[in-house]
TORFI-269392 format. One record per residue (C-alpha): residue in three letters; x, y, z. Coordinates in steps of 0.05 Angstrom, whole numbers, padded with zeros to 5 digits, always signed. Layout:
AlaXYZ;...
% end
This chain:
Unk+00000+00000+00000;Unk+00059+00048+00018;Unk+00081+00040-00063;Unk+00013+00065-00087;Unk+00016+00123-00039;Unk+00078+00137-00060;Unk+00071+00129-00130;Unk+00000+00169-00125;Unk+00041+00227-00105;Unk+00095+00232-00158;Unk+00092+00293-00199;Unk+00079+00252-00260;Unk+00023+00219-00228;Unk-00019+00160-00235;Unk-00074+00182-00209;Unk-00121+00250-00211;Unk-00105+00320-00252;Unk-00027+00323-00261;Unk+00016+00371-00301;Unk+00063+00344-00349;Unk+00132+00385-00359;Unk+00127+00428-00425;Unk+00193+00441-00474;Unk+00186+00520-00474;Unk+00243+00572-00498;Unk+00280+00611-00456;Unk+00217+00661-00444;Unk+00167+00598-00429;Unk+00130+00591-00498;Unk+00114+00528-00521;Unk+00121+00499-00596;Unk+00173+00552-00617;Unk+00111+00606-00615;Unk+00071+00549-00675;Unk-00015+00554-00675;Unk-00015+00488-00641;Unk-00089+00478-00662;Unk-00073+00495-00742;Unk-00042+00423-00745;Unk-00104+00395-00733;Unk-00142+00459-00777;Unk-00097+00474-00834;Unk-00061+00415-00833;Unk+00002+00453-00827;Unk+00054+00499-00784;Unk+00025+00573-00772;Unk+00064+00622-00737;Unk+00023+00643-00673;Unk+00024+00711-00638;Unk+00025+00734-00569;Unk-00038+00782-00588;Unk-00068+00715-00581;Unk-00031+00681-00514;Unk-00059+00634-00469;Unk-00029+00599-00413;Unk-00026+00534-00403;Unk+00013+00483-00361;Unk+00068+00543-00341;Unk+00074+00551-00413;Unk+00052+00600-00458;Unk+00025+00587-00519;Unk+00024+00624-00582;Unk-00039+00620-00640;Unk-00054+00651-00702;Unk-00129+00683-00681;Unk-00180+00677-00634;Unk-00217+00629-00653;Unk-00155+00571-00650;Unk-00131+00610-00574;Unk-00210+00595-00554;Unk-00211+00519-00589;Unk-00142+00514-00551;Unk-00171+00538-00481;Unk-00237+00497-00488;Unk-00193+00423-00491;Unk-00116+00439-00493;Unk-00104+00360-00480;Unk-00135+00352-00552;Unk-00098+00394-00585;Unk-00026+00404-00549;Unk+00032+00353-00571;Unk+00051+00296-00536;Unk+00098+00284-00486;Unk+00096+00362-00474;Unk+00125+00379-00545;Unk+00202+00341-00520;
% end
């Protein structure tokens, strides 16, 4: 029982909400700036903006309007990459 707790507790987590580390640069935003929900719109790299910043996970993130920073914000797990963009 002590391993669950202990495992329950690590900052990757097994169990409830966790946060999982996200590759930033060196002034915290995420993808290199990149409209992380125009890979799943346009099917392709955008440039995003900080006129259109949200933050997420410590991270800030970076889209192209407001209607991708507002798709972002409604399910970021959906649309943000994988293994926190490393």
């Amino acid at each position: 029982m002590a391993v669950f707790s202990v495992l329950a507790d690590a900052p990757w987590g097994l169990a409830g909400d966790h946060k999982v580390p996200v590759n930033t640069d060196d002034v915290g935003v995420a993808i290199k700036g990149c409209d992380t929900v125009a890979y799943f719109t346009d099917r392709r790299a955008v440039k995003g903006t900080a006129e259109f910043e949200t933050l997420w996970q410590d991270a800030r993130w970076h889209f192209a309007n407001a209607r991708h920073r507002d798709m972002f914000k409604a399910d970021p797990e959906r649309c943000a990459p994988q293994y926190g963009g490393y």
